[in-house]
C-alpha positions as CSV (number, residue, x, y, z in Angstrom):
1,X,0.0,0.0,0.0
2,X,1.2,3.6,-0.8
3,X,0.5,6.6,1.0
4,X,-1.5,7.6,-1.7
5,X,-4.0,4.3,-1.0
6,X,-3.9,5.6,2.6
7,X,-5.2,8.6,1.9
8,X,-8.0,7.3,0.1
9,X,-8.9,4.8,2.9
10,X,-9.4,7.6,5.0
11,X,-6.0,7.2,7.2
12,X,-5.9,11.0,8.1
13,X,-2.4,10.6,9.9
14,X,-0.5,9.8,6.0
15,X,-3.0,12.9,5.2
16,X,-1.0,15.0,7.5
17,X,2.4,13.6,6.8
18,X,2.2,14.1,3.1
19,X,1.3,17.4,3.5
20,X,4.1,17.9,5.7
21,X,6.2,16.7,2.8
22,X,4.6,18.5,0.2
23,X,5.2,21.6,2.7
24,X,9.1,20.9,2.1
25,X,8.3,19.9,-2.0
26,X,10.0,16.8,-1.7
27,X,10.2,13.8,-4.9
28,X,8.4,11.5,-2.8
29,X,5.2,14.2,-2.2
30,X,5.1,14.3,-6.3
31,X,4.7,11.1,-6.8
32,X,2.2,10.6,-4.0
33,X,-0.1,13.1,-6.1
34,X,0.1,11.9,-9.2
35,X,-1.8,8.8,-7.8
36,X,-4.4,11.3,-5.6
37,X,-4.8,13.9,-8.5
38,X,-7.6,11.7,-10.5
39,X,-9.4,11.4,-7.4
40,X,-9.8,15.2,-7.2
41,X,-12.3,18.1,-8.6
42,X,-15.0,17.1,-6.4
43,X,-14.7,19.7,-3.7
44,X,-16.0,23.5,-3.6
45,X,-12.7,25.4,-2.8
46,X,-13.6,29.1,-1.0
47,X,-10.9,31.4,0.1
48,X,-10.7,33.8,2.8
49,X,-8.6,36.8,2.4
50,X,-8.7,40.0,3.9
51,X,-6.2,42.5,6.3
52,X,-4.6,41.3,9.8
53,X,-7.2,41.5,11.8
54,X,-10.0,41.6,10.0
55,X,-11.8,38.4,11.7
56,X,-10.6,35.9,9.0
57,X,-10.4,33.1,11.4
58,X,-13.6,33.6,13.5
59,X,-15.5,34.0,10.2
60,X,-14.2,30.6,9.5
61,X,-14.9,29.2,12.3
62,X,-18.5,29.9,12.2
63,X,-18.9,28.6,8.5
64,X,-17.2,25.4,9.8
65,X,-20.3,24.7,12.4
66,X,-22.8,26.1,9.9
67,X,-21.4,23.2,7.1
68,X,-21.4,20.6,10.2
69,X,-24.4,20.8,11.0
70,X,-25.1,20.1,7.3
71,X,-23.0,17.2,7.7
72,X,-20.4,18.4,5.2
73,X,-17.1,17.5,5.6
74,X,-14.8,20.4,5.5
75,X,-10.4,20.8,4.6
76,X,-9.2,23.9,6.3
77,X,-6.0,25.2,5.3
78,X,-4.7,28.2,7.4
79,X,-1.4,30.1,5.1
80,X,0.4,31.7,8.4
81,X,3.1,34.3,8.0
82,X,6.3,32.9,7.8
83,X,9.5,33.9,10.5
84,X,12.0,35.5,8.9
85,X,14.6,33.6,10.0
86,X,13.5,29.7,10.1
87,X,10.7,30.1,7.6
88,X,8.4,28.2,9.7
89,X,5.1,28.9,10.5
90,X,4.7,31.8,13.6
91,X,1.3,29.9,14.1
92,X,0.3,26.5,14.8
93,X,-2.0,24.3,13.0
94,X,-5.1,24.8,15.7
95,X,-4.6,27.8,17.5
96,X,-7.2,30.1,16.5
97,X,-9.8,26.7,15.2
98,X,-9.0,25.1,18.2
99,X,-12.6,24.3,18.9
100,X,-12.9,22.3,16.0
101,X,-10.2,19.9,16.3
102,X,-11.1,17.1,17.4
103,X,-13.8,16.6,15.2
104,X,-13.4,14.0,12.4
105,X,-15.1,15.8,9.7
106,X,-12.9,18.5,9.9
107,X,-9.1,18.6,8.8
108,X,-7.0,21.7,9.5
109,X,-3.6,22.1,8.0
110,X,-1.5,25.3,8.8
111,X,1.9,26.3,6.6
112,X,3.9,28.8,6.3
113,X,4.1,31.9,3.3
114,X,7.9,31.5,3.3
115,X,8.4,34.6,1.8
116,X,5.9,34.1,-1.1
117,X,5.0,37.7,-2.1
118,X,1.1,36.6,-3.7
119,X,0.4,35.3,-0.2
120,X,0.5,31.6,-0.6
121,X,3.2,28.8,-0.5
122,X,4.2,27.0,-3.3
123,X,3.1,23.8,-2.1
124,X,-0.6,25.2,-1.5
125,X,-1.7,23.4,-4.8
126,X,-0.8,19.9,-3.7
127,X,-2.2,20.6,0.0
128,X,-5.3,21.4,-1.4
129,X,-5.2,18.7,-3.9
130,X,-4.7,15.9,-1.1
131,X,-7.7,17.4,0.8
132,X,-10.1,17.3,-1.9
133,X,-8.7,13.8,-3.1
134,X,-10.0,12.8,1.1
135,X,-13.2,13.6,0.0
136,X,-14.1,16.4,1.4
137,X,-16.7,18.9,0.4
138,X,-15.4,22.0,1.2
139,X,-11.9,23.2,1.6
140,X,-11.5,27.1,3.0
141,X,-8.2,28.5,2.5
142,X,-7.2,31.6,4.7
143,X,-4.4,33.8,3.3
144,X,-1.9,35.6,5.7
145,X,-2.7,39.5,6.8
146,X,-1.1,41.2,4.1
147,X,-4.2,42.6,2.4
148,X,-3.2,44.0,-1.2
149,X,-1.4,41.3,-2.2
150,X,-3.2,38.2,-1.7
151,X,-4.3,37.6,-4.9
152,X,-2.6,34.2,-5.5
153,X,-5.8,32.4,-4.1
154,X,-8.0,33.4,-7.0
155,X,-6.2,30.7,-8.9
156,X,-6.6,28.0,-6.2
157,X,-10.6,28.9,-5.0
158,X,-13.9,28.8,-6.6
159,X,-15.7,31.6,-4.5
160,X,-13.0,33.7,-3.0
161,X,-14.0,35.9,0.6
162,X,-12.8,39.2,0.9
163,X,-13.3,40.4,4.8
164,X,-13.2,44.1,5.1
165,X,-13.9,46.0,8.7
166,X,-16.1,49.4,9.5
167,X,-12.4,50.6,10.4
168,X,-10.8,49.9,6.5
169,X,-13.4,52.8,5.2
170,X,-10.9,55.8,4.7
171,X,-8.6,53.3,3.2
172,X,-11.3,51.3,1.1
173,X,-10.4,53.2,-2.4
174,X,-6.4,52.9,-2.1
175,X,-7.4,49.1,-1.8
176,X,-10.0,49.0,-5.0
177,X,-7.1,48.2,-7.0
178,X,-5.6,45.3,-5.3
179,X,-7.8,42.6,-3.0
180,X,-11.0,44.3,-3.5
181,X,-10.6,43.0,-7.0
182,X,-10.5,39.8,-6.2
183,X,-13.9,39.2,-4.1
184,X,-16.9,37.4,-5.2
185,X,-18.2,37.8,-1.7
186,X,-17.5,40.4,0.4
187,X,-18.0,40.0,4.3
188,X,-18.6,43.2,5.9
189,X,-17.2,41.7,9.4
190,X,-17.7,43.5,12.8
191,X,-20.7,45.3,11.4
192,X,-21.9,46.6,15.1
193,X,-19.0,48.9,14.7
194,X,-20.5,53.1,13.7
195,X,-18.7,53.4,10.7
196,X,-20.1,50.1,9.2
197,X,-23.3,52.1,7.0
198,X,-20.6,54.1,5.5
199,X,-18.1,51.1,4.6
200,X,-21.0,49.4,3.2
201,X,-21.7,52.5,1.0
202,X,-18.5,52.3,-0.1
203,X,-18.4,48.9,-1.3
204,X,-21.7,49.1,-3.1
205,X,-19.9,52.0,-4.9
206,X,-17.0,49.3,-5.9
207,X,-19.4,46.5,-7.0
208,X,-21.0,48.7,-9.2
209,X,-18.1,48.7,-11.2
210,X,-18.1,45.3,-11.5
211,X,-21.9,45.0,-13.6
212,X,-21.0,46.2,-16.6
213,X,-21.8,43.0,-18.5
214,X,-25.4,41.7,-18.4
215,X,-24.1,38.4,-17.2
216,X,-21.1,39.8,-15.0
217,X,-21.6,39.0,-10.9
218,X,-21.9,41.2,-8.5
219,X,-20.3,40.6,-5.5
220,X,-22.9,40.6,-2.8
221,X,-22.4,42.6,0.6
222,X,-22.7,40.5,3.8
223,X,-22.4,41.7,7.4
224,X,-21.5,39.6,10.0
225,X,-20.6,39.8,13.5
226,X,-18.7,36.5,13.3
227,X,-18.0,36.3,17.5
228,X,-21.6,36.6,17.9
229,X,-22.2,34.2,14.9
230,X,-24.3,36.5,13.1
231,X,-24.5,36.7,9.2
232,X,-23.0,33.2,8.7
233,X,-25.9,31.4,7.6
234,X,-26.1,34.3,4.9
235,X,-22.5,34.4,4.0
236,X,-23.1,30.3,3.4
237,X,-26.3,31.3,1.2
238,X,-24.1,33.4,-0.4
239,X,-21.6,31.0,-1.1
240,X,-24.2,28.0,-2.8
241,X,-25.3,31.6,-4.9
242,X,-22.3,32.0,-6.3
243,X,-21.6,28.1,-7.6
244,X,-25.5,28.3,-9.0
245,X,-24.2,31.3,-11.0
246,X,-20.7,29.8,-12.2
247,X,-22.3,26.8,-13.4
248,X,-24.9,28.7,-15.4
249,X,-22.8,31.3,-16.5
250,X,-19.9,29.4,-18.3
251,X,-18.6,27.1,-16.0
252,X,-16.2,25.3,-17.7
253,X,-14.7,28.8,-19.2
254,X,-14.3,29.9,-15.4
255,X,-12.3,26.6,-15.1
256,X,-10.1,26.8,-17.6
257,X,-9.2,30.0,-16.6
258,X,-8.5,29.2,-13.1
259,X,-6.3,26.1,-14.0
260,X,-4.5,28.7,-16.6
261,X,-3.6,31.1,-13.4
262,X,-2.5,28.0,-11.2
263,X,-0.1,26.3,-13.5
264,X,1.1,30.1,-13.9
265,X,2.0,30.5,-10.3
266,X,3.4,26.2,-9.8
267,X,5.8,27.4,-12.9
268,X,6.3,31.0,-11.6
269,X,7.4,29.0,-8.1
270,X,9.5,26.1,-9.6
271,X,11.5,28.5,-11.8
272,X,12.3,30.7,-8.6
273,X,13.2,28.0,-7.0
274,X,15.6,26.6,-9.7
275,X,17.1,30.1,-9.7
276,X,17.7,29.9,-6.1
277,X,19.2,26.1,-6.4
278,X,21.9,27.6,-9.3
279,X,23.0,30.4,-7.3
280,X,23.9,29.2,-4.8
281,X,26.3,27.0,-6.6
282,X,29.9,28.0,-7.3
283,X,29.6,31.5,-5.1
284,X,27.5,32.4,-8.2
285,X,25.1,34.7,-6.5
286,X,28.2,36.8,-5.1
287,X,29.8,36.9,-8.3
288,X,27.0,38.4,-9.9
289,X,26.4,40.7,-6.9
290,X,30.3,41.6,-7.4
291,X,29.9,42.5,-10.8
292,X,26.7,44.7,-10.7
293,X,28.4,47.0,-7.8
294,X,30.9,47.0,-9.9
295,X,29.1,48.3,-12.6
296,X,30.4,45.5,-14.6
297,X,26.6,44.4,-15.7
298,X,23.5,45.5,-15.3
299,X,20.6,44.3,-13.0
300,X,18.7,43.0,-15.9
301,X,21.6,41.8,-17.9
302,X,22.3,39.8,-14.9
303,X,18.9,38.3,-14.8
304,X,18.9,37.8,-18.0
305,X,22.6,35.8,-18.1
306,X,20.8,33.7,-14.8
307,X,17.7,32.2,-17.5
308,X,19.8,31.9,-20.3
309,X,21.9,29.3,-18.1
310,X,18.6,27.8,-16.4
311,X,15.9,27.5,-19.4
């Protein structure tokens, strides 16, 4: 028996150490999910972005007990920042979902960014990939607290959560730009909070933009109070909205683009990390770093002399 014929038994301890491996992108990992990647596509993926401290977490948390009680079985996959020094995760696996964890239907599975600038880690794909090959019917991914940047998990999810607070309002335009782009769902979270009527007004005014098209989505506004559990059953309505539309709306076109922007970021990471394998071969990174302060070659040149050798 492989790991891979663990996994599909339901032997959630493999689960955990492949993902471990995959985590570190090792051979073995690969080869595992070439065996678990036919038994995938069957799970809704949703992610969960949003600013530090925006209630990512608790929102979560709450959808997890609403799908429960639906009997859904349910992959959570927690991105936590990444220390600067070891690369590891600052944040454990059930810190913040502790509640949940010892509950079979639920999986949680933290990792660290490790530097990745879109917000997730290169080995998100194959985590993700594992969990929906287990079987389970809904996998929520939560991005680290970096806010503009987190697009990377458009690729990955099917109906992607942007949580904004009463508090972003002033900064709500310098944002349209960046995350805000990203939402088919926006959760309007701490919405006891004064300025919440006027954050709301502001959104409206940014998913107007987005109706152009007689077919396009707009991305609906729902507030929640997610300590007092309040707004999740809408935010889930929400959710089951949004796969009714894709499927009627060109599903498989949604798909193909998806699968076009995550084999874009799997080869954007691999060739980074190939670059990062060469260099530091032969002092070559110091060389080149030698010969650009010495005004020996240019930046790009460098760059450019780094591909030729790789590609």
């Amino acid at each position: 028996m492989t790991v891979a014929d663990d996994i599909l038994n339901g032997d959630l301890r493999a689960a955990g150490r492949l993902m471990r491996e995959m985590d570190m992108l090792t051979p073995e990992s690969r080869k595992a999910l070439k065996h678990l990647f036919p038994h995938t596509g069957h799970a809704h993926i949703i992610g969960v972005t949003g600013s530090a401290g925006a209630g990512k977490s608790t929102l979560i948390a709450g959808l997890i007990s609403h799908f429960r009680k639906q009997d859904k079985s349910l992959g959570i996959l927690v991105v936590d920042p990444s220390s600067p020094f070891t690369e590891g995760a600052v944040l454990g696996d059930r810190i913040r979902l502790q509640r949940h964890a010892m509950d079979k239907g639920v999986f949680i599975h933290s990792i660290a960014t490790r530097g990745n600038t879109g917000g997730l880690s290169a080995s998100v794909p194959g985590i993700v990939a594992v969990m929906d090959a287990m079987g389970k019917d809904f996998i929520l991914i939560e991005t680290v607290g970096a806010g503009q940047d987190e697009v990377d998990v458009l690729h990955l999810a099917h109906t992607n959560i942007v949580v904004v607070t009463p508090s972003m309002g002033d900064h709500m335009q310098t944002l349209k730009a960046g995350i805000l782009e990203t939402a088919h769902i926006f959760a309007l979270n701490k919405s006891d909070q004064p300025e919440a009527t006027a954050t709301h007004q502001l959104l409206e005014m940014i998913t107007q933009t987005k109706g152009d098209a007689e077919d396009a989505w707009i991305p609906p506004i729902v507030q929640t109070q997610a300590i007092q559990h309040h707004g999740i059953s809408e935010l889930a309505n929400q959710i089951h909205r949004h796969v009714t539309f894709s499927i009627q709306t060109g599903y498989q076109k949604n798909v193909s683009a998806r699968l076009r922007g995550l084999l874009t970021l799997i080869l954007r990471e691999q060739v980074l990390n190939k670059i990062k394998s060469e260099l530091g071969k032969d002092d070559k990174w110091q060389d080149l770093m030698d010969r650009i302060h010495q005004k020996q070659i240019d930046p790009y040149s460098a760059a450019e002399e780094i591909l030729n050798e790789i590609i």
